[in-house]
N, C-alpha and C positions, 0 to 999 in steps of 0.2 A: 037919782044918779049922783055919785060923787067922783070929783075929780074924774071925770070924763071919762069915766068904764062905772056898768051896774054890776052887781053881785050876780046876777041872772048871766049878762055877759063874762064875767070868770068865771064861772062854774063852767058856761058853754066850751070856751077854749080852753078849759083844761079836760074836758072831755072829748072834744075834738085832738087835742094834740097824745090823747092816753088808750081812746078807745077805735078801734078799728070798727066795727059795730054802729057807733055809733056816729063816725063821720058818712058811711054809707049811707046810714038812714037819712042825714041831713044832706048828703051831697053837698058837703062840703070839706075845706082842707085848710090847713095852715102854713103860711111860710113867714121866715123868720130872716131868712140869708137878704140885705139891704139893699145890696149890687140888682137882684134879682126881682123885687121888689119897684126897685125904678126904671129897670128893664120893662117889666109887665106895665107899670104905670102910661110907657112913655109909648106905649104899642095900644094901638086901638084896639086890635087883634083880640087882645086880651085882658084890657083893661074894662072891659064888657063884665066878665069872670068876678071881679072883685066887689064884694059886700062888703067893708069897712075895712080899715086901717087907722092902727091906735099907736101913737109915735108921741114921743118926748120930745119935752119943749129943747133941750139939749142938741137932738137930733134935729129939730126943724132950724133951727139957729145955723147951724152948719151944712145945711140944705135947703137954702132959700130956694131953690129954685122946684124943688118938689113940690111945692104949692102952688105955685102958678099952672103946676103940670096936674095935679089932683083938681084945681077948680076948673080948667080948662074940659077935662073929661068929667065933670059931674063925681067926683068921685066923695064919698064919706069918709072924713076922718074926725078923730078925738085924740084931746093932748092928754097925757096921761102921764103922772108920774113916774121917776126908779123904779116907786118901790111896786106899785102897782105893776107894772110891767116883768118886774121878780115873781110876778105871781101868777104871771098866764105863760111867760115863756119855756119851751122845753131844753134849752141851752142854760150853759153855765155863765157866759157870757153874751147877752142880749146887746146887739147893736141899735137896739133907740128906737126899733120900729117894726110894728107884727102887722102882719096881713091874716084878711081872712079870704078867701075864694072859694066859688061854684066849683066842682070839681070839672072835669073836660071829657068833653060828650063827643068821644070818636066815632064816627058809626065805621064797625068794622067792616061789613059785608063791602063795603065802596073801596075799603082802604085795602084788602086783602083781594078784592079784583082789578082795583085798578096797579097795586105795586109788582114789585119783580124781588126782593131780597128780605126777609126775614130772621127774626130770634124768636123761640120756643125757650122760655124757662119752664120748667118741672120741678113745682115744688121747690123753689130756693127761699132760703129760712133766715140769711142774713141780710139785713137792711142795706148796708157798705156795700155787699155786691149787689144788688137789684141796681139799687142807684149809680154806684158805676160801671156798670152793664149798660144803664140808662144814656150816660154823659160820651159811652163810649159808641154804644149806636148811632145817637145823634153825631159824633164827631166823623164819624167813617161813611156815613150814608146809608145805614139799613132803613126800610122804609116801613117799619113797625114794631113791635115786640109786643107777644100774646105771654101774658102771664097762668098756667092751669095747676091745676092740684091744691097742695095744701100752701102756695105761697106766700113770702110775707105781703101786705098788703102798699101797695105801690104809694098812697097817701099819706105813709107813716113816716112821721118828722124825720125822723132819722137817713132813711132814703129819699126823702126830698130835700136834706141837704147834700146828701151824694152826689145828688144830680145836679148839685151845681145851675140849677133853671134849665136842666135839660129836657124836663117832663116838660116842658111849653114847646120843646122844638122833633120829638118825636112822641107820634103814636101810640100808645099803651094803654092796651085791654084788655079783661079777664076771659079765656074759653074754654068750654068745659071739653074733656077727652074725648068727646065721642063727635064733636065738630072739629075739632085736631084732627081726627082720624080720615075726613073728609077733604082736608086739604089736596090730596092727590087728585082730586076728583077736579080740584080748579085749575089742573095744569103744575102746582108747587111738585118740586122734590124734595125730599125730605135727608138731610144729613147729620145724624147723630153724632155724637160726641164723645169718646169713653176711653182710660187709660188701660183697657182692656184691648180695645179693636186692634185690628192686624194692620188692615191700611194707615198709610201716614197722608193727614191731610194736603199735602203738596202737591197730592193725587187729584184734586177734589174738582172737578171742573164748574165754575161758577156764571156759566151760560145760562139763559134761559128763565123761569124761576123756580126758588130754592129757598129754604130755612133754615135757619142751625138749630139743631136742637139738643139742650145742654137739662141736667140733671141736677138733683138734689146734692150739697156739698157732699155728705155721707154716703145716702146709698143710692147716689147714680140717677139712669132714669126708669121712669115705668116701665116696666117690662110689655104692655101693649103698648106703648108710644114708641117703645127701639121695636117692635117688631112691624111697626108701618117704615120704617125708616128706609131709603131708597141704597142707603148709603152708611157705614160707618165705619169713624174716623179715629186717629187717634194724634193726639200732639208730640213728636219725638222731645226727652227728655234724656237726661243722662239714667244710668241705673240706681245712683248713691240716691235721688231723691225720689219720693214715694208718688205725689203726683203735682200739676198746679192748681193755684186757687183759682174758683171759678170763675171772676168778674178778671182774671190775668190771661186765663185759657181761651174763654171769647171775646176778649180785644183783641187777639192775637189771629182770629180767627177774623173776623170784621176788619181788620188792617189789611188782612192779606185780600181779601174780596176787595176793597177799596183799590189796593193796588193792582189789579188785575181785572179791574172791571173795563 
């Protein structure tokens, strides 16, 4: 081992931070945002989760008290170089300290009968929205988000900095169509989403429980997922513009449930 990372370990995190694939196989993920990092440290909760952490002598200098907080919880870490650190990170500017973690084991069957309010993504392919989708469920109170189809993968750097560390504070997990389609069957109702629909969601009565269910930027959503849907909606907009961005349409949609809960 040199300077406190092996070759074995770069290779690993640049594979974990490159390949979706291949963090699944290993259950595991990376984070990199540092706020986020001594949030999870400082939380028993979650500081269970974490298999190593490699931080510069720069960065422990200016966070003495991080270490008091990592031996307190048992926790692994290595000091590690700039330049090393240039070399595992997926940012163009790394703040001094990378995490590794267990990814997080929701069981959904508990979470989807014990909650009352829901997000259904369908296939959404940009990172920026999953993740704030993510930051915006957690901020409003939804009590899960099921990701189906071809979507991007919820692990991916990219959308774990979107989220701002809000993947530690909601629910998120993958289900396939044909246990979507069974949600009715637990009591859910189901409310689509599309710049199509007649009704304007102002309509939308948020009693009882309920999902939103929102579609692929492009082409919308499944054509069997809008045809269980109990309900569908549409966001009023002016004419001049074509429609909104997805992670804007349901914040908008999760603020008003918030506000009317």
């Amino acid at each position: 081992m040199e300077d406190g990372i092996s070759k074995y370990e770069i290779a690993e995190i640049r594979k974990l931070n490159s390949s979706s694939r291949y963090r699944n196989n290993k259950k595991k993920f990376v984070i990199e945002n540092s706020n986020v990092i001594n949030e999870i440290v400082q939380n028993k909760s979650y500081a269970g989760l974490i298999d190593k952490i490699f931080i510069t002598k720069k960065y422990l200098e200016q966070n003495k008290k991080l270490i008091s907080q990592l031996k307190i919880n048992n926790i692994k870490y290595n000091i590690i170089s700039e330049m090393f650190l240039s070399k595992i990170t997926d940012t163009k500017s790394p703040q001094g300290i990378i995490c590794i973690l267990d990814q997080l084991n929701a069981d959904k069957e508990e979470i989807i009968d014990k909650s009352k309010k829901g997000i259904i993504l369908d296939s959404v392919n940009d990172p920026g929205n999953l993740g704030t989708i993510l930051r915006s469920g957690a901020a409003f109170g939804i009590d899960f988000i099921i990701f189906t189809g071809e979507s991007v993968d919820v692990y991916n750097p990219k959308v774990i900095r979107s989220t701002a560390g809000a993947i530690f504070k909601i629910p998120v997990f993958y289900m396939p169509k044909k246990e979507i389609m069974n949600l009715n069957k637990k009591g859910y109702k189901i409310a689509s989403f599309s710049s199509k629909a007649k009704e304007v969601f102002s309509c939308l009565n948020y009693s009882g429980k309920i999902v939103f269910l929102f579609g692929n930027e492009a082409r919308g959503i499944d054509k069997d997922l809008e045809s269980i849907s109990n309900f569908n909606f549409k966001i009023p907009i002016r004419d001049n513009v074509e429609s909104l961005n997805l992670a804007v349409a349901s914040s908008i949609v999760m603020y008003e449930m918030s506000r009317k809960r």
